[in-house]
TIMI-2910 file (N, C-alpha, C, CB; in pm, 1 decimal, decimal comma, always signed):
<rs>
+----------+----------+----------+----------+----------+----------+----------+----------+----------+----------+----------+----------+------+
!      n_x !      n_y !      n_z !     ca_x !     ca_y !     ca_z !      c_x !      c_y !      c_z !     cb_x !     cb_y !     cb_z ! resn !
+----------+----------+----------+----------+----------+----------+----------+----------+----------+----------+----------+----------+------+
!  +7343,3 !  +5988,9 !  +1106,6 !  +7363,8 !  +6129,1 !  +1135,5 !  +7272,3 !  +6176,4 !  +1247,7 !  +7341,2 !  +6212,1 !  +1010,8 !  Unk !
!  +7169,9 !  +6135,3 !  +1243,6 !  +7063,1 !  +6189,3 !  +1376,8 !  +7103,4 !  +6093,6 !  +1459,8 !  +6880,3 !  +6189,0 !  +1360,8 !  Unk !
!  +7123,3 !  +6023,1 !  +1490,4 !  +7157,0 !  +5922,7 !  +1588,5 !  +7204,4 !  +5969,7 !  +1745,4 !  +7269,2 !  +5844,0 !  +1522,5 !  Unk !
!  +7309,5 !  +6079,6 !  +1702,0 !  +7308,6 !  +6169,0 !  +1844,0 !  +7210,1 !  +6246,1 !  +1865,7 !  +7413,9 !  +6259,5 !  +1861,9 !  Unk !
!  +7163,2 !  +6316,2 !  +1817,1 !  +7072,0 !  +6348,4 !  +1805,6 !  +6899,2 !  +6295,7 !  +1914,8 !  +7096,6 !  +6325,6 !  +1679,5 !  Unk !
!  +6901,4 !  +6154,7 !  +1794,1 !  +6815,8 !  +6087,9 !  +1858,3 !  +6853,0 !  +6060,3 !  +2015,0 !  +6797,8 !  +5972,8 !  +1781,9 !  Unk !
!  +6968,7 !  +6009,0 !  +2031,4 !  +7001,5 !  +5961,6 !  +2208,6 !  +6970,5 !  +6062,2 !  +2277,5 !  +7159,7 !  +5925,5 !  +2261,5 !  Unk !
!  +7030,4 !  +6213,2 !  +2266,9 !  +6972,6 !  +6293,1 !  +2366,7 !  +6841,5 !  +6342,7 !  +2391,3 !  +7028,0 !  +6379,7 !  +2365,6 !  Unk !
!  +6730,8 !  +6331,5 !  +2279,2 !  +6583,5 !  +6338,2 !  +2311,0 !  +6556,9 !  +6246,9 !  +2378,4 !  +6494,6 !  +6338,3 !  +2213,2 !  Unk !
!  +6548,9 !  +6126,6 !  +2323,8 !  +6535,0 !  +6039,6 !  +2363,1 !  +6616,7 !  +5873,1 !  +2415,0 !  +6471,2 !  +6057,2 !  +2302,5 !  Unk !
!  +6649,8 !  +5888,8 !  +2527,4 !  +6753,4 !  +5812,0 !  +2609,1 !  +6688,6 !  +5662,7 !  +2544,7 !  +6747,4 !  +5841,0 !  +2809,4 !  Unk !
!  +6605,4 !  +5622,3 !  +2552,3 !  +6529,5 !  +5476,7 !  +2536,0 !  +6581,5 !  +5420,5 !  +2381,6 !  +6332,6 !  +5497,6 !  +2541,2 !  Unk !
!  +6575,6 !  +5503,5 !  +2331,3 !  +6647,4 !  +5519,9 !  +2160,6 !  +6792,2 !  +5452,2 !  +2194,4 !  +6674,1 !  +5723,9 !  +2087,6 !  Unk !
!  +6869,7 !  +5492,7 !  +2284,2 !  +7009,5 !  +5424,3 !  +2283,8 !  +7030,4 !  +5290,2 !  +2302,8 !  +7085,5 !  +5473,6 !  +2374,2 !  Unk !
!  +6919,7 !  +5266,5 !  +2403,7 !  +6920,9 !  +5099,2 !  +2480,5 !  +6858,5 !  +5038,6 !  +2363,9 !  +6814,5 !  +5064,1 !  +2648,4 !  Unk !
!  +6696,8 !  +5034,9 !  +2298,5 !  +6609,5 !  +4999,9 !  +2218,3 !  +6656,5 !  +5011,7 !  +2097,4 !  +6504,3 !  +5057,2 !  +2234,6 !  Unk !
!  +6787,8 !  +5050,3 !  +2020,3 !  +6781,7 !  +5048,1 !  +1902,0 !  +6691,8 !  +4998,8 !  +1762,5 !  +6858,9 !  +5016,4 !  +1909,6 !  Unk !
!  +6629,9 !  +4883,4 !  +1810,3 !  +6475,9 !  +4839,5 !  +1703,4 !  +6395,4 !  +4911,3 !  +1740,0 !  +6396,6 !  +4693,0 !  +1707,9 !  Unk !
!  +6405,2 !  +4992,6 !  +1839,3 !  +6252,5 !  +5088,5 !  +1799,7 !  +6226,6 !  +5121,9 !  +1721,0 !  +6216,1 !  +5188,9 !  +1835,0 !  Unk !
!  +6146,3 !  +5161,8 !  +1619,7 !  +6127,4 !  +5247,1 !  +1524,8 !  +6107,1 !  +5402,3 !  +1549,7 !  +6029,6 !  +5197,7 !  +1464,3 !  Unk !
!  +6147,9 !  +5495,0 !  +1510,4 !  +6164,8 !  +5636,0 !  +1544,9 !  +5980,8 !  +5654,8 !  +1522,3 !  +6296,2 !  +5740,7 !  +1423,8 !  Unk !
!  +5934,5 !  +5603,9 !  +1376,1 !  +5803,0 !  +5718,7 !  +1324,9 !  +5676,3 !  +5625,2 !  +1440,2 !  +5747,5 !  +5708,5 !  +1077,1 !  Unk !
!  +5599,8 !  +5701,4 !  +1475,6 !  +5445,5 !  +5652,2 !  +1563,4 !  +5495,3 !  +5664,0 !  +1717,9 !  +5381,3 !  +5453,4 !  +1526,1 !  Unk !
!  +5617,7 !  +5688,1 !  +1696,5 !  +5671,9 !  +5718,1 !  +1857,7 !  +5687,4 !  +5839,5 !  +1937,4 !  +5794,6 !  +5680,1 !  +1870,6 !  Unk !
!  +5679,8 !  +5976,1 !  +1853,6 !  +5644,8 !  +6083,7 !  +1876,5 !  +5781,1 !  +6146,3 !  +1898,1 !  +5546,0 !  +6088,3 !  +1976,1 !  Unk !
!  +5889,5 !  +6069,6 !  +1910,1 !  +6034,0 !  +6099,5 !  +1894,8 !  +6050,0 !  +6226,8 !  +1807,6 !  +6111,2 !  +5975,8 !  +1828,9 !  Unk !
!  +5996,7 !  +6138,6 !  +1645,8 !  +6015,1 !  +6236,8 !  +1546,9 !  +5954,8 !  +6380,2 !  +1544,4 !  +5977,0 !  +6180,0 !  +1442,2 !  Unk !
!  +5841,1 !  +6411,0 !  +1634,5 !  +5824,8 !  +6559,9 !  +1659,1 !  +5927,0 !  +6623,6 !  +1733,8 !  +5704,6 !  +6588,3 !  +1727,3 !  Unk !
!  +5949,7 !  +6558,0 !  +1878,0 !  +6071,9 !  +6631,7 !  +1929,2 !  +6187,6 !  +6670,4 !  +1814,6 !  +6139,6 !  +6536,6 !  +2042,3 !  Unk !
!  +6276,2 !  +6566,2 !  +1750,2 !  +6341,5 !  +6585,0 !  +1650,8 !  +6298,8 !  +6735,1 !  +1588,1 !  +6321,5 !  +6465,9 !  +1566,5 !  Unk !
!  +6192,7 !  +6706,1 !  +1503,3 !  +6168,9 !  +6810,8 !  +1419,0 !  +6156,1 !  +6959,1 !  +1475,5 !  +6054,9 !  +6776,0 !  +1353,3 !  Unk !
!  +6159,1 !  +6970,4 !  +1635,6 !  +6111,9 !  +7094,4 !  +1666,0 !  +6257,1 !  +7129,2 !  +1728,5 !  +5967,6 !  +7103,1 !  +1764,0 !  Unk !
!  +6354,6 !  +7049,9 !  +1745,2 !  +6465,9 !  +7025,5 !  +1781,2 !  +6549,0 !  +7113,3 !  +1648,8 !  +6483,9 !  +6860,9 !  +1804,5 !  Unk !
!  +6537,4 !  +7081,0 !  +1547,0 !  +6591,6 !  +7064,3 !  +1425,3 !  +6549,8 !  +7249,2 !  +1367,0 !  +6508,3 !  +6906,7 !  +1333,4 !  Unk !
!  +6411,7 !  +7246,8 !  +1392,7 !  +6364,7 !  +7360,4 !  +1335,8 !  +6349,4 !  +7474,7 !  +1425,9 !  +6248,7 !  +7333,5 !  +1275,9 !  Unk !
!  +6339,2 !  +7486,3 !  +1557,8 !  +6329,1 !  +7601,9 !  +1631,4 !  +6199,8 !  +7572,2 !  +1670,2 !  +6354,5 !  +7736,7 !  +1563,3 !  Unk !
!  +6167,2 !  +7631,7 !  +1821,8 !  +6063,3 !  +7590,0 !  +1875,0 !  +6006,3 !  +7733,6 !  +1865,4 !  +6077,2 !  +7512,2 !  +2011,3 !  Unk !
!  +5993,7 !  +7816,9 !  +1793,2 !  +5887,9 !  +7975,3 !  +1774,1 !  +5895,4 !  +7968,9 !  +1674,0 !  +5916,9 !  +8131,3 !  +1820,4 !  Unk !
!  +5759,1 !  +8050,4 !  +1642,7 !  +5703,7 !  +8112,6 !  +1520,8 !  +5676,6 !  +8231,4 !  +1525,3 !  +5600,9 !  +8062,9 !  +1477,7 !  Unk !
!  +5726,9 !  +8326,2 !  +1613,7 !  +5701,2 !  +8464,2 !  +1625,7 !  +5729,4 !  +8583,7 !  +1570,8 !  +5723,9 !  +8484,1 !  +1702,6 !  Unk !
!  +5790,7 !  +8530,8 !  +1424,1 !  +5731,1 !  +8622,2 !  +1325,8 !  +5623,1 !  +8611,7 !  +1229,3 !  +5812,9 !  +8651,4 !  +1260,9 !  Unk !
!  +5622,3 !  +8481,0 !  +1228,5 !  +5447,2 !  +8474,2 !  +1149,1 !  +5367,6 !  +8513,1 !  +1231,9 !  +5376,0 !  +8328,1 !  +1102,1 !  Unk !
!  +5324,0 !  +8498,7 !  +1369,5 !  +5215,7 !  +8508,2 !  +1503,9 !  +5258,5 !  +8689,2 !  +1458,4 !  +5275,3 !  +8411,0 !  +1721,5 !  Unk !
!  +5333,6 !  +8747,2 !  +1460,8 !  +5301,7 !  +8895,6 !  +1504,9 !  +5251,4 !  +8962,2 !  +1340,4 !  +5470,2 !  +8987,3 !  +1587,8 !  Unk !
!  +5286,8 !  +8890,2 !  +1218,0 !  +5236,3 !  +8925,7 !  +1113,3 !  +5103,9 !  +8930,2 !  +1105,4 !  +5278,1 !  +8864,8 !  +1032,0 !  Unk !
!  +5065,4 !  +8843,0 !  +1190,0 !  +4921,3 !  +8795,8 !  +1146,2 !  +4827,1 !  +8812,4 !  +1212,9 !  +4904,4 !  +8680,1 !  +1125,1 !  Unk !
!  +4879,7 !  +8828,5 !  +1375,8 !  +4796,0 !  +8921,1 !  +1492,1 !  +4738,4 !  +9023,0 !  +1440,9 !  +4876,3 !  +8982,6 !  +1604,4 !  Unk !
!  +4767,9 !  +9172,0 !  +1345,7 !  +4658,0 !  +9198,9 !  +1328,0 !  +4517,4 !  +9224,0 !  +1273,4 !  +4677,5 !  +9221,1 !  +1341,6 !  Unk !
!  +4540,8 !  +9098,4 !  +1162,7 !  +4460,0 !  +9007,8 !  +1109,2 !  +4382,3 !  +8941,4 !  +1239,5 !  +4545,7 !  +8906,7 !  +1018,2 !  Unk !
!  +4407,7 !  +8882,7 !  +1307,4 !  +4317,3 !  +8794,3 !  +1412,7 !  +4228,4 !  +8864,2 !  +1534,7 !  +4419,8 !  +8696,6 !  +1489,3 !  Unk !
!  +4320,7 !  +8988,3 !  +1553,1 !  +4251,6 !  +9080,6 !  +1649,6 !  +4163,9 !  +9144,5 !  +1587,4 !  +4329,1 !  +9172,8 !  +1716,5 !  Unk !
!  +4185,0 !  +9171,9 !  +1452,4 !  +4053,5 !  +9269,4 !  +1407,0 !  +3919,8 !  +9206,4 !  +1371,7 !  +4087,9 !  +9350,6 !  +1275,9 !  Unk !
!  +3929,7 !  +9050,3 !  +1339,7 !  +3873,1 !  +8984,5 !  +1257,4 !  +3706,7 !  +8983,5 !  +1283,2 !  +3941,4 !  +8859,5 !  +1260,2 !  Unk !
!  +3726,8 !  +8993,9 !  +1443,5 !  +3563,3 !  +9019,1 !  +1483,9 !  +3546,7 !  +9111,9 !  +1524,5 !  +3495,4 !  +8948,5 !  +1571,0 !  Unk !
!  +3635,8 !  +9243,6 !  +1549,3 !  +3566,5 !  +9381,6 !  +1541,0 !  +3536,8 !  +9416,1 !  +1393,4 !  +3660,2 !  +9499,5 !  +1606,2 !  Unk !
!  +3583,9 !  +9343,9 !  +1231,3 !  +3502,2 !  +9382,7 !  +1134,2 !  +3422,0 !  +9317,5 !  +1129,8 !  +3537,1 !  +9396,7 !  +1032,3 !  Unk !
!  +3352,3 !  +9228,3 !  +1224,8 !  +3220,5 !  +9179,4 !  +1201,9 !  +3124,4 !  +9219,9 !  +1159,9 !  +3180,3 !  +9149,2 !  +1270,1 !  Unk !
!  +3121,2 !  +9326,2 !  +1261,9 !  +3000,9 !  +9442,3 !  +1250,7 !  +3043,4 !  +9554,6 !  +1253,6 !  +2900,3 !  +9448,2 !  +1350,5 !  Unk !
!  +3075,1 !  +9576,1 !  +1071,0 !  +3074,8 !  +9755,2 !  +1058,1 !  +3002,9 !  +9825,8 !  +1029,7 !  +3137,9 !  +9813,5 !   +991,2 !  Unk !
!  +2843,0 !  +9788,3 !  +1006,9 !  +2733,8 !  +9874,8 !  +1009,0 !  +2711,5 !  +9799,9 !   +838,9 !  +2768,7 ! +10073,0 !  +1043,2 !  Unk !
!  +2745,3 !  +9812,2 !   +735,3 !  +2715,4 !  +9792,5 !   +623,9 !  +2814,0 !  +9700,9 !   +507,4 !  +2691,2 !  +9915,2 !   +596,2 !  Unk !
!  +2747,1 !  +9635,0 !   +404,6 !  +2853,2 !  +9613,0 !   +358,8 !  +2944,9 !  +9718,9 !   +270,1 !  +2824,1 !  +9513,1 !   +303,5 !  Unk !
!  +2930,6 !  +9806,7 !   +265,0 !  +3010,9 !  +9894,9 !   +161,7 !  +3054,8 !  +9956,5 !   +284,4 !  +2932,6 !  +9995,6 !    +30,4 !  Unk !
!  +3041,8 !  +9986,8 !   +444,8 !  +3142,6 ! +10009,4 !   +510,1 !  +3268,2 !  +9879,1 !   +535,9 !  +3079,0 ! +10060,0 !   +626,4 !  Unk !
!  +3252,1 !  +9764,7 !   +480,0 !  +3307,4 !  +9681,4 !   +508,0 !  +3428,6 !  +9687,8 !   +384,1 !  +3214,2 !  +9571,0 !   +530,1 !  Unk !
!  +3358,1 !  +9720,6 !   +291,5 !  +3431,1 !  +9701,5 !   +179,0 !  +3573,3 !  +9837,9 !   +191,9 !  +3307,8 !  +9715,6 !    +34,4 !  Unk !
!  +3515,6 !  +9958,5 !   +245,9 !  +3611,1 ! +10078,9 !   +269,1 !  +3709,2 ! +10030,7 !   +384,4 !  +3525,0 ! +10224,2 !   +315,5 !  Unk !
!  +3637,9 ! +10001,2 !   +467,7 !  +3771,0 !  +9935,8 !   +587,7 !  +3851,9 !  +9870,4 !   +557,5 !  +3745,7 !  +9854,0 !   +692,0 !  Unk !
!  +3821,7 !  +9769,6 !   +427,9 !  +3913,0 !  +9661,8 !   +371,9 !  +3987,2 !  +9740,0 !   +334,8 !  +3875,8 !  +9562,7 !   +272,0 !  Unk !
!  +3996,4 !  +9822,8 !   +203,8 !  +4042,9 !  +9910,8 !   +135,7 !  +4173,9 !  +9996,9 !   +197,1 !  +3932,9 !  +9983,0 !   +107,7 !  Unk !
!  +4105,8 ! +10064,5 !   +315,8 !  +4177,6 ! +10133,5 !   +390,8 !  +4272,9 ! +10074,2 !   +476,3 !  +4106,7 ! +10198,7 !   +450,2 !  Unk !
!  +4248,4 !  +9949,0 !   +535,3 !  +4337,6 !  +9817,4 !   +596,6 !  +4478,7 !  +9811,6 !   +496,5 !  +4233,3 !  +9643,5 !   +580,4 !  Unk !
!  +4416,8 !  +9774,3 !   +382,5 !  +4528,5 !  +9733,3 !   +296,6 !  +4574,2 !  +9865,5 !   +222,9 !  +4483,4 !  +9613,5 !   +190,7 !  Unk !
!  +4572,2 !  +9959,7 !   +226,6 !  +4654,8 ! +10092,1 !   +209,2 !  +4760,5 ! +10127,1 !   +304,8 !  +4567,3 ! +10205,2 !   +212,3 !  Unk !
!  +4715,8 ! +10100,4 !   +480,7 !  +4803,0 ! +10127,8 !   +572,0 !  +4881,1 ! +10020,2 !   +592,4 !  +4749,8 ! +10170,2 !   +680,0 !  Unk !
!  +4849,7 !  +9857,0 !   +529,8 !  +4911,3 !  +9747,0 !   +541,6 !  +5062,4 !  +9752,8 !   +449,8 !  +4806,2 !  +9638,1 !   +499,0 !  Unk !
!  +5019,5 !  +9831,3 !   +286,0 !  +5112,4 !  +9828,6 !   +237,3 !  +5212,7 !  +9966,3 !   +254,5 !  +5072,1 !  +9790,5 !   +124,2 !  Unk !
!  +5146,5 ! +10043,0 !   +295,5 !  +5246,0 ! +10143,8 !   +369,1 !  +5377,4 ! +10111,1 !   +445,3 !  +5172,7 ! +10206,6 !   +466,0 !  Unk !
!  +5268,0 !  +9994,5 !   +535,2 !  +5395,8 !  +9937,6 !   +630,5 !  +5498,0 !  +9818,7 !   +559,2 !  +5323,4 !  +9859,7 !   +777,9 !  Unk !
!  +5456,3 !  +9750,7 !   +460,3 !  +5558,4 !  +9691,1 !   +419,9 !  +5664,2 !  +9739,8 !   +309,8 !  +5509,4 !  +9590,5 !   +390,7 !  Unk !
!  +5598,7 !  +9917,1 !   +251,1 !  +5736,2 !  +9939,2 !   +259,7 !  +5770,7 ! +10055,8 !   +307,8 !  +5795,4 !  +9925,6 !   +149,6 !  Unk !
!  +5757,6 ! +10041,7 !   +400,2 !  +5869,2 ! +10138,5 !   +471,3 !  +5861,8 ! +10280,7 !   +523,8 !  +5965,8 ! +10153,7 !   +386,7 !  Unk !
!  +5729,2 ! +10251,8 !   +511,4 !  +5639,1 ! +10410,9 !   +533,3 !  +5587,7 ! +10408,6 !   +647,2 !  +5509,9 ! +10449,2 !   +435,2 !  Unk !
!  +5544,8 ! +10499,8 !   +689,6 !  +5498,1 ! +10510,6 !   +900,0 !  +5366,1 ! +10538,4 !   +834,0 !  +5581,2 ! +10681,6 !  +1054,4 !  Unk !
!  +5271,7 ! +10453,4 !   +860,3 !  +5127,6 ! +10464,7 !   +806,1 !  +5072,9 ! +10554,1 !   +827,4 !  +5045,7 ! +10387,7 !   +835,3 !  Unk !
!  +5047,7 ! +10635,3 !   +994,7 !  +5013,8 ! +10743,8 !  +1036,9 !  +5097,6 ! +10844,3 !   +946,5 !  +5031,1 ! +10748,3 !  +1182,6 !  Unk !
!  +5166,4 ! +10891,0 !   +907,6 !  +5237,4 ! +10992,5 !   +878,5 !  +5206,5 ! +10989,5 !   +704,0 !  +5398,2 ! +10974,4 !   +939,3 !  Unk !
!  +5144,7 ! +10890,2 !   +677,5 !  +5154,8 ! +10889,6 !   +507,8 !  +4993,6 ! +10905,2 !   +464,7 !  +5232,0 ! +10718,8 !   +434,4 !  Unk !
!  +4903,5 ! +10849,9 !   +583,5 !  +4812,8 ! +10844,5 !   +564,2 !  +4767,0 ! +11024,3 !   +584,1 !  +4766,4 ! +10728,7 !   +638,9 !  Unk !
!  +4802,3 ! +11128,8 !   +716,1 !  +4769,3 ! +11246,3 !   +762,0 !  +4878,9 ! +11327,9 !   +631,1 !  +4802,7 ! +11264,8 !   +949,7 !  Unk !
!  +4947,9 ! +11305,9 !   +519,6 !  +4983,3 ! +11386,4 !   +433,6 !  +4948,3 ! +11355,9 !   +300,4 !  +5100,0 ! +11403,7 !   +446,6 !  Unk !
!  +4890,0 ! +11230,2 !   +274,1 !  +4762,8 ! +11217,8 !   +166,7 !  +4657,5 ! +11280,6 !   +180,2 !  +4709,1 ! +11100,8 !   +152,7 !  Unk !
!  +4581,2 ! +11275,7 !   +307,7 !  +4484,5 ! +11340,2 !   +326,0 !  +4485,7 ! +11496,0 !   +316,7 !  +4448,9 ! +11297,8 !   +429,6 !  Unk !
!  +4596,4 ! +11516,2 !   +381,7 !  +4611,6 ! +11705,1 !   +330,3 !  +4671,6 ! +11743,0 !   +201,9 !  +4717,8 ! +11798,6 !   +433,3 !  Unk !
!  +4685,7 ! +11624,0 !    +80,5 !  +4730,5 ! +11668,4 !    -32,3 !  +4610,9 ! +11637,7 !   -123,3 !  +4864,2 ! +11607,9 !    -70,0 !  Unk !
!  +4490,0 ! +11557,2 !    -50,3 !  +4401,5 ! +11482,3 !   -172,2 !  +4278,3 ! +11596,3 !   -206,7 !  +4321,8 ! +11308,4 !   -110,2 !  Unk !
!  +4282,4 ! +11692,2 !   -130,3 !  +4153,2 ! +11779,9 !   -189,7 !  +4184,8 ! +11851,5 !   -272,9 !  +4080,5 ! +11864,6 !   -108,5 !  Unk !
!  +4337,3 ! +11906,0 !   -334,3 !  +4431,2 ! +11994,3 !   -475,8 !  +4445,0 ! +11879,5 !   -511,5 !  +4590,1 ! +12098,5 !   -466,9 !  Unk !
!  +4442,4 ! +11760,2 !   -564,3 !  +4575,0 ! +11702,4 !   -590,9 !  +4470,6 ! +11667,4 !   -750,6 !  +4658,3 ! +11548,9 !   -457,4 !  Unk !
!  +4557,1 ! +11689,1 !   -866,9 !  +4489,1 ! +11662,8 !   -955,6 !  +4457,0 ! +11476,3 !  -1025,9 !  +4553,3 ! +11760,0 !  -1037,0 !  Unk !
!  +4306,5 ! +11478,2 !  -1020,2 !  +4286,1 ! +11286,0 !  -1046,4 !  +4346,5 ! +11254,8 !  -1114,6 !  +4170,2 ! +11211,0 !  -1095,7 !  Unk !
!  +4417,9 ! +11287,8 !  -1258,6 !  +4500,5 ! +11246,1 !  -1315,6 !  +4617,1 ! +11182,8 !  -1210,6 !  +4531,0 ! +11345,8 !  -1402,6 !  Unk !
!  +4689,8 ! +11256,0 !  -1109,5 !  +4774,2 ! +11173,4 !  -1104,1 !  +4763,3 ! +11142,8 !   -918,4 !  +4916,6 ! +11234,8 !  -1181,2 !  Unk !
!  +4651,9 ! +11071,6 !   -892,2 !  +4584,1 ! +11019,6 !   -810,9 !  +4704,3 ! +10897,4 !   -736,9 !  +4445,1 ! +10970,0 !   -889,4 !  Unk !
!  +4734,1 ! +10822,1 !   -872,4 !  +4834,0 ! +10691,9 !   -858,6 !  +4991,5 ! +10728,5 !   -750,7 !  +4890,3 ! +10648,4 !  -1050,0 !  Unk !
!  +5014,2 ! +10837,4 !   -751,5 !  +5164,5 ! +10904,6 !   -692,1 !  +5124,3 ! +10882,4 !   -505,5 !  +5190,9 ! +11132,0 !   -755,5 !  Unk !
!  +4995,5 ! +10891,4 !   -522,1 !  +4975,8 ! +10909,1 !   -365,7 !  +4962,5 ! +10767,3 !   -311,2 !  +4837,1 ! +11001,6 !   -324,0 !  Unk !
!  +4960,2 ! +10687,7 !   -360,9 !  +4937,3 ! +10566,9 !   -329,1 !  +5087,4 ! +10507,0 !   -236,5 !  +4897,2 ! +10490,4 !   -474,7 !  Unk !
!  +5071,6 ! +10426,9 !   -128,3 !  +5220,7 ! +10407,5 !    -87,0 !  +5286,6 ! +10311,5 !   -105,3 !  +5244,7 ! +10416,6 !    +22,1 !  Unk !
!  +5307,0 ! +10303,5 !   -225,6 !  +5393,6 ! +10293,3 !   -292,9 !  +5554,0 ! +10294,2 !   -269,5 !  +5357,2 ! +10361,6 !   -353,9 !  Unk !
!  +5654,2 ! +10197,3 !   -288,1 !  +5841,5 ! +10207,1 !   -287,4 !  +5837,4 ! +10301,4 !   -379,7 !  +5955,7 ! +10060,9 !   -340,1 !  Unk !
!  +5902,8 ! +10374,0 !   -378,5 !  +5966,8 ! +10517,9 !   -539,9 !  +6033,0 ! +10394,9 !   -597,0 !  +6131,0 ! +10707,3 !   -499,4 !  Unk !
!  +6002,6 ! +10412,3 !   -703,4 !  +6084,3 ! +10328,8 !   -817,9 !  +6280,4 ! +10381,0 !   -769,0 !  +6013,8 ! +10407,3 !  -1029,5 !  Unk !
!  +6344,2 ! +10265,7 !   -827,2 !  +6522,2 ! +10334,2 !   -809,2 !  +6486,6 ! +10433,8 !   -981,2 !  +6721,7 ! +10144,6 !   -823,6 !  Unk !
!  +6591,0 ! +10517,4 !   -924,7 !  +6608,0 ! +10603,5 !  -1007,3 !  +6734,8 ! +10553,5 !  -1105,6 !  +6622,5 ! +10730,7 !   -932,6 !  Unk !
!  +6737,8 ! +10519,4 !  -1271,0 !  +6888,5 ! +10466,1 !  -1334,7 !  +6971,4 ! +10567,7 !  -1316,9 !  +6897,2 ! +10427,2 !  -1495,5 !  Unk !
+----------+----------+----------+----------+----------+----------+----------+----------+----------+----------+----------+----------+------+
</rs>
């Protein structure tokens, strides 16, 4: 089944048939052949993880380190679901000085549950 495959990476494969494909580096072409040559949705997931990584080097303290985390992963999960972080974050903040601690948990961003 790879066999066509193999000939058009590699022409020498058609003449050489005893080659062996593995230690020949064939099999990476193959595989990147096979699988797509980008990863550019993991690289942009994770960019801004990598860009920040040494501006939290130095945030002055560790309990400022610990709030940045905090606050990272509030606007992180905002964005995965579906919330515009800026916009959720500037109407928590103008609801959190009334908002009674009991129900503290509502502001969190959170998917709304489906309604049955």
């Amino acid at each position: 089944m790879l066999q066509p495959i193999r000939c058009l990476l590699d022409r020498s494969l058609c003449f050489r048939p005893e080659r062996k494909l593995a230690g020949s580096g064939s099999h990476r072409r193959i595989n990147r052949a096979l699988q797509g040559t980008h990863n550019n949705p993991a690289e942009n997931a994770i960019r801004p993880i990598a860009l920040g990584r040494k501006n939290w080097l130095f945030v002055g303290s560790e309990r400022a380190g610990r709030r940045a985390a905090i606050i990272q992963s509030l606007l992180a999960t905002a964005t995965l679901n579906g919330l515009e972080p800026h916009a959720w974050l500037k109407d928590t903040l103008e609801k959190l000085p009334t908002w009674p601690y009991s129900r503290l948990d509502e502001l969190l961003p959170l998917a709304p549950l489906p309604v049955p």
